[in-house]
C-alpha positions as CSV (number, residue, x, y, z in Angstrom):
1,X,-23.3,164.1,-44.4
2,X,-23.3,164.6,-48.1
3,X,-26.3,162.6,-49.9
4,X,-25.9,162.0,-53.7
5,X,-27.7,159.6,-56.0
6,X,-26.3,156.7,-58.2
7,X,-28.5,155.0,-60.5
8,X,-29.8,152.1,-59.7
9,X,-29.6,150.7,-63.0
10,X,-32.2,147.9,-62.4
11,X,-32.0,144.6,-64.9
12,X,-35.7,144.3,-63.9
13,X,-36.7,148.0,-64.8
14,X,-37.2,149.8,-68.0
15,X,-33.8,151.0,-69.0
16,X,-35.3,154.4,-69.4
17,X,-35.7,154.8,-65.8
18,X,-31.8,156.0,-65.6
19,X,-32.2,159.1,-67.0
20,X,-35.6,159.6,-65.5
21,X,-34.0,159.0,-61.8
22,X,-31.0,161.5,-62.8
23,X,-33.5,164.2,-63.6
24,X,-35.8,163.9,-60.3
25,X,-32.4,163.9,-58.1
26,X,-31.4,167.3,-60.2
27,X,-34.8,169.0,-59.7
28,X,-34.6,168.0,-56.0
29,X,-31.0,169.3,-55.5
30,X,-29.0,166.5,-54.9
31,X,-25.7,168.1,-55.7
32,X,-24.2,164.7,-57.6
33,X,-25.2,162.0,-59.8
34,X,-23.1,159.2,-60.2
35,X,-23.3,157.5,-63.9
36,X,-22.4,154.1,-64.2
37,X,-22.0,151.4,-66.6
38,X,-23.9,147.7,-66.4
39,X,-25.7,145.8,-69.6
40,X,-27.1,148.5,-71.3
41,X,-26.0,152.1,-72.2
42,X,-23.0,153.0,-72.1
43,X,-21.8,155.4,-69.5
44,X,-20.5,158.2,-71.3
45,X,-23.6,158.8,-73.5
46,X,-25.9,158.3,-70.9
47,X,-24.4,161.3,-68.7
48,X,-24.6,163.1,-72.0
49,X,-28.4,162.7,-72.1
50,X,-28.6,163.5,-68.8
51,X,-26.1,166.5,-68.8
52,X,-28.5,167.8,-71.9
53,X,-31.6,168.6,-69.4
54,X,-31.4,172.5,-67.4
55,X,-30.0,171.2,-64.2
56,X,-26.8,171.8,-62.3
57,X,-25.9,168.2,-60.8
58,X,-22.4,167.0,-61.1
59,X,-21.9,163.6,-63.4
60,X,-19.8,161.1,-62.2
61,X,-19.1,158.5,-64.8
62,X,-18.1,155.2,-63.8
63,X,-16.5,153.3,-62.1
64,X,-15.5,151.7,-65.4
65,X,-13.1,149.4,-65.4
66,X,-9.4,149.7,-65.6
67,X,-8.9,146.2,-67.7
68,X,-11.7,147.4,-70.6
69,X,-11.1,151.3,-71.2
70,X,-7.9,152.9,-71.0
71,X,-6.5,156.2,-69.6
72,X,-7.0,158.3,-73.5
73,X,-10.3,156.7,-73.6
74,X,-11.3,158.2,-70.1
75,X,-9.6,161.4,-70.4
76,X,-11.8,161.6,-74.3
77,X,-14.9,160.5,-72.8
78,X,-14.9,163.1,-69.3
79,X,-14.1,166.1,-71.8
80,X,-16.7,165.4,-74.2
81,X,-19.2,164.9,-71.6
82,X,-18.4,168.0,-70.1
83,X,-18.2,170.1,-73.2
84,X,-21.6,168.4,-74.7
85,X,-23.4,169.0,-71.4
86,X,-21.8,171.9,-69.6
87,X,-21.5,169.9,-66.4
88,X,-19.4,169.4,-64.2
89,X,-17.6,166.1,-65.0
90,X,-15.8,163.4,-62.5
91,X,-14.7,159.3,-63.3
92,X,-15.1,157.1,-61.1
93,X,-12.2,153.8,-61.8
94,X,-12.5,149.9,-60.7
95,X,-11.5,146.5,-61.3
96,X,-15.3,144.9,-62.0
97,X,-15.8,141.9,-62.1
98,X,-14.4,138.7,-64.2
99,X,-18.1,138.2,-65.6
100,X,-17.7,141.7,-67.3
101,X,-13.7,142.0,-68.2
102,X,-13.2,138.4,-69.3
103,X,-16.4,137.2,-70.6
104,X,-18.3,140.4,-72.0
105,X,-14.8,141.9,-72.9
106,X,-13.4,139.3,-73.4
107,X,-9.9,140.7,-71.8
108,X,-7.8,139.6,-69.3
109,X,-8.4,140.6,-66.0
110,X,-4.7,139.9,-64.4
111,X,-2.8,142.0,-62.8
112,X,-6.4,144.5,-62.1
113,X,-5.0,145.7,-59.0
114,X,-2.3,147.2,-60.9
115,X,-4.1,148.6,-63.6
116,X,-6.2,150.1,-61.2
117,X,-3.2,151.9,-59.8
118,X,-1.6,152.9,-62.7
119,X,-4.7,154.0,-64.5
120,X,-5.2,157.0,-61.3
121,X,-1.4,157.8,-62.2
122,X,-2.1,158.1,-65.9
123,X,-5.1,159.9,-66.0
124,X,-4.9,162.4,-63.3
125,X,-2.6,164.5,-66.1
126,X,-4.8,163.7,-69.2
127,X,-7.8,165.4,-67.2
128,X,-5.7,168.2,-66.5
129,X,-4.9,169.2,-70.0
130,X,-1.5,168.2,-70.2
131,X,0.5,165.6,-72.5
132,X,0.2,161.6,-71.5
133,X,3.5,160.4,-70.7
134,X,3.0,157.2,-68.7
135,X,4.3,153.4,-69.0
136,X,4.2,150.9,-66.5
137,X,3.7,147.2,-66.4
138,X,-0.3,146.9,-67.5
139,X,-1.0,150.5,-68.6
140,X,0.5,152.9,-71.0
141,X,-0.1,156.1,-72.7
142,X,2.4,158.4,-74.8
143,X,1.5,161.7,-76.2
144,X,-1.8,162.3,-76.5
145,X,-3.4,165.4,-75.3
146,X,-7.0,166.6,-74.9
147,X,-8.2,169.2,-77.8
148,X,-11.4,170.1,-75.9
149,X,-11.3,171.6,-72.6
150,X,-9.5,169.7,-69.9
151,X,-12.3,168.4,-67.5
152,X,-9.7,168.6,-64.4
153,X,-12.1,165.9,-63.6
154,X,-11.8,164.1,-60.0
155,X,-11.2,160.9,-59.3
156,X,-12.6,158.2,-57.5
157,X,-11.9,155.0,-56.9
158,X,-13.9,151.9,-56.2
159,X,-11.9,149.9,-53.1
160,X,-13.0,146.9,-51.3
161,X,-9.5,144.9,-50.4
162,X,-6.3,146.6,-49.4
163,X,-4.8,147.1,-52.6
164,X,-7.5,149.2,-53.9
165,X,-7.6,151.0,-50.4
166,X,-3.8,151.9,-51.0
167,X,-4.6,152.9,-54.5
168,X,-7.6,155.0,-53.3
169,X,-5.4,157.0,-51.2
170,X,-4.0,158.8,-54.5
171,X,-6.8,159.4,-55.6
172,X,-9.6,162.4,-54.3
173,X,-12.5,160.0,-53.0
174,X,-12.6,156.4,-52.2
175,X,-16.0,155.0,-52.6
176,X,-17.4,151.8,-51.0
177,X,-20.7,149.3,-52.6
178,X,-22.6,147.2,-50.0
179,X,-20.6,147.6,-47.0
180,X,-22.0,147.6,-43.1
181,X,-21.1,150.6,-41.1
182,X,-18.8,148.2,-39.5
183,X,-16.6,147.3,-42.7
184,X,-16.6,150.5,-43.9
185,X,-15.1,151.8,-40.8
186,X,-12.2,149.3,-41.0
187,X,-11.5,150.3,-44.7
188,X,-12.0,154.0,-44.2
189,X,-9.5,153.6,-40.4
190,X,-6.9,152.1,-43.4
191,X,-7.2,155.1,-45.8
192,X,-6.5,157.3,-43.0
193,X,-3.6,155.5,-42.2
194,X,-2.5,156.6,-45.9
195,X,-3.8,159.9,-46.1
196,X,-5.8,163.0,-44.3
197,X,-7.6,164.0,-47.3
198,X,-9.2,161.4,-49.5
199,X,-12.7,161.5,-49.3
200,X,-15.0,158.2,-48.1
201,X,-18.1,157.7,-49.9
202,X,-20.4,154.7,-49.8
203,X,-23.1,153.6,-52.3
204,X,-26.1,152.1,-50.5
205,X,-29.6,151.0,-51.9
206,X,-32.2,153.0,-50.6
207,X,-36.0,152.3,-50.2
208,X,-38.4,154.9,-47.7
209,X,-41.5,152.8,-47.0
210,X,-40.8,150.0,-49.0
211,X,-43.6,147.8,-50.5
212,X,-42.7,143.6,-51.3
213,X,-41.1,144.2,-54.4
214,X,-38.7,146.7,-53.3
215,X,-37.8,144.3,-51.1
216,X,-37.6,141.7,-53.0
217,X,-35.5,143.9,-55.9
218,X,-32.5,144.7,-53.0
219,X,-32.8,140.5,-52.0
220,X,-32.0,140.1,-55.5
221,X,-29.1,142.5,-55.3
222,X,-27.5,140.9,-52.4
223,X,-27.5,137.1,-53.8
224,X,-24.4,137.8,-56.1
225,X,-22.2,139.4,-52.7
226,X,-23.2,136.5,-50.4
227,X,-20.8,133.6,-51.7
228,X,-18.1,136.3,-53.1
229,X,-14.3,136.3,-50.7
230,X,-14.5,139.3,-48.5
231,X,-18.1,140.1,-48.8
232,X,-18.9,136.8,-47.5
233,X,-17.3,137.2,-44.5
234,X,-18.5,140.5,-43.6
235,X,-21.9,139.0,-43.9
236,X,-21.0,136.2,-41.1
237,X,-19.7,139.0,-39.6
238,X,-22.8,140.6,-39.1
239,X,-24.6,137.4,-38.1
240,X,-25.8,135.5,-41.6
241,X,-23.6,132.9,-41.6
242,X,-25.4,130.2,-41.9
243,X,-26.9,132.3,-45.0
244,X,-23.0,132.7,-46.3
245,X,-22.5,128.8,-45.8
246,X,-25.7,127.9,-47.6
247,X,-24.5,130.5,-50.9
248,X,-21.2,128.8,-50.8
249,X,-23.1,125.4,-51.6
250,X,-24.2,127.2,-54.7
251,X,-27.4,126.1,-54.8
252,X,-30.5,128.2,-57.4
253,X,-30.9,131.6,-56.8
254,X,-34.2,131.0,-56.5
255,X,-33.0,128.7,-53.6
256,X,-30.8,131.3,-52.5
257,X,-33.1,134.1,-52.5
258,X,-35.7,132.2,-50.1
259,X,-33.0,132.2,-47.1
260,X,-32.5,135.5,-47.3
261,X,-33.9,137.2,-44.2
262,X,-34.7,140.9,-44.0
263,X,-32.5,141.4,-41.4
264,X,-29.4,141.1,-43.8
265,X,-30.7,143.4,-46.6
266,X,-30.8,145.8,-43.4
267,X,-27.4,145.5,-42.6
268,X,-26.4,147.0,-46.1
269,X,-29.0,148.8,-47.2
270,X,-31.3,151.9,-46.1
271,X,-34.8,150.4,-45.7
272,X,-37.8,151.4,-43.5
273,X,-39.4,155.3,-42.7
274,X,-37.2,158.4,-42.9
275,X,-36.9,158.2,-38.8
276,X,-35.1,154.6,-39.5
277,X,-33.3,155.3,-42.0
278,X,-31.8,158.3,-40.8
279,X,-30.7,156.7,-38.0
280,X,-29.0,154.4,-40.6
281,X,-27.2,157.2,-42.3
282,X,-26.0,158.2,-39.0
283,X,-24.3,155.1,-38.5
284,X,-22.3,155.9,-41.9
285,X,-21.4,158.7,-40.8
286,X,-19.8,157.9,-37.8
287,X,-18.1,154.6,-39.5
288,X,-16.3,157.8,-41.4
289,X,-18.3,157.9,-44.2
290,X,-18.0,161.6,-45.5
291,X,-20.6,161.2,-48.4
292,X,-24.0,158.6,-48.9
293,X,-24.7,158.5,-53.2
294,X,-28.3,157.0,-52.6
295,X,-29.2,153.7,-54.9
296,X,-33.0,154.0,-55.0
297,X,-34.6,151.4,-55.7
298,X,-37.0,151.5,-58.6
299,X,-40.9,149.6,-58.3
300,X,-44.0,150.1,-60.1
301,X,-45.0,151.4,-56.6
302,X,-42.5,153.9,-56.9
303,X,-40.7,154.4,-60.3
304,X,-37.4,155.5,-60.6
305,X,-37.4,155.9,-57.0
306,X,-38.9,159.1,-56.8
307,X,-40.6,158.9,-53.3
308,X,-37.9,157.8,-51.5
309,X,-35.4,160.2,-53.5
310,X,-38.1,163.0,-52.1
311,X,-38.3,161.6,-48.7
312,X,-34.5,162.1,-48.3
313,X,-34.3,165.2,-49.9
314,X,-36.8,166.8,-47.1
């Protein structure tokens, strides 16, 4: 299996830490890093700062969503990454979520699904160099071609429900956030039902030896997923459902957080000693998972995840 790194991007961290974490996956040789977009910088110029350093990693920018940045925007933003930095440059496309489109954006987040779909159609030829010619029913783009380099970028695509499974399968990788080997399987058995060749990748928080507070940091992940349609589920799935019915109430995080066991963060993340979590990995692996991009988690016991990024590099 194919192990990458995505950064964490950690509210609770220094925002620094990004480009730190990029650099230490580099120098250890993880082949990928994947670049995305939260609160603070923005994606594009923090894979330029990262792309400036002597390393050889691949940037994935992204996902960014389909509602906020359109197809010119994304071919503009991979090119000049990948002229700026030398890298090799891919995008990564999703719906996100309704805090970020309609409240931070302040756009309309209707018709995502097929904005999502249109957006792989529209960009696949922008990255290629040629001349945008595209118009459907929530994205458009008509005559605009790249003056710099054409990335020939690939494209991934963030899928959780079968829409964006569907639109995953025209796209070159599929990737998955907080899943269970088990519901990963089921969404990667429906890609192959679509197509042979689209790659399955999975983003999963990572901790080797983890102290209390990198605990505590992937409980804090979780607490968003546990109420949401779909993810809830999977988690009564998996044996928390009392935890899903009590999130559902919507009572404090802080509430929330306490009810939490450790048994639940395990079911979607990699946590314990190398032994245990390879044993996890395997279990991606044979869900169909072709590629892991490591989430590690950042403490002051380990900043920017370093130990654990090291561990799993050996």
């Amino acid at each position: 299996m194919r192990l990458s790194v995505s950064l964490g991007l950690w509210q609770d961290r220094p925002a620094g830490e990004a480009v730190r974490t990029a650099r230490i996956a580099d120098e250890l040789g993880y082949p990928e890093v994947w670049v995305g977009e939260m609160a603070t910088y923005d994606a594009f110029a923090l894979a330029t700062a990262i792309g400036a350093s002597d390393g050889r990693a691949a940037l994935t920018v992204g996902p960014l969503a389909v509602s906020v940045r359109d197809p010119m925007m994304i071919a503009m933003g991979a090119a000049s990454v990948a002229e700026l930095t030398g890298r090799r440059v891919n995008v990564a496309l999703g719906t996100s979520s309704p805090t970020v489109v309609e409240e931070w954006h302040g756009r309309s987040r209707s018709g995502s699904g097929t904005a999502l779909r249109e957006a792989v159609q529209a960009l696949r030829p922008l990255l290629d160099g040629e001349r945008s010619d595209f118009s459907g029913a929530r994205v458009s783009s008509k005559g605009y071609r790249l003056r710099l380099p054409a990335p020939r970028s690939e494209v991934t695509v963030a899928a959780f429900g079968p829409a964006a499974v569907a639109t995953a399968a025209l796209a070159d990788r599929m990737v998955l956030n907080l899943l269970t080997p088990a519901s990963a399987a089921r969404l990667i058995t429906d890609l192959r039902l679509l197509t042979p060749t689209t790659r399955a990748a999975a983003w999963v928080t990572a901790a080797v030896d983890p102290g209390p507070a990198a605990i505590e940091q992937i409980r804090r992940g979780v607490v968003p997923y546990l109420a949401a349609p779909g993810y809830g589920e999977m988690f009564a799935e998996a044996g928390f459902e009392d935890v899903v019915r009590y999130a559902r109430t919507q009572p404090h995080p802080r509430e929330l957080l306490a009810k939490i066991p450790d048994a639940l963060l395990e079911s979607v993340a990699l946590i314990g000693d190398s032994v245990e979590i390879m044993d996890r990995l395997d279990a991606y692996a044979e869900a169909g998972v072709d590629e892991v991009a490591l989430v590690p988690v950042s403490t002051d016991a380990d900043p920017c995840g370093e130990a654990t990024l090291k561990a799993l590099a050996d």
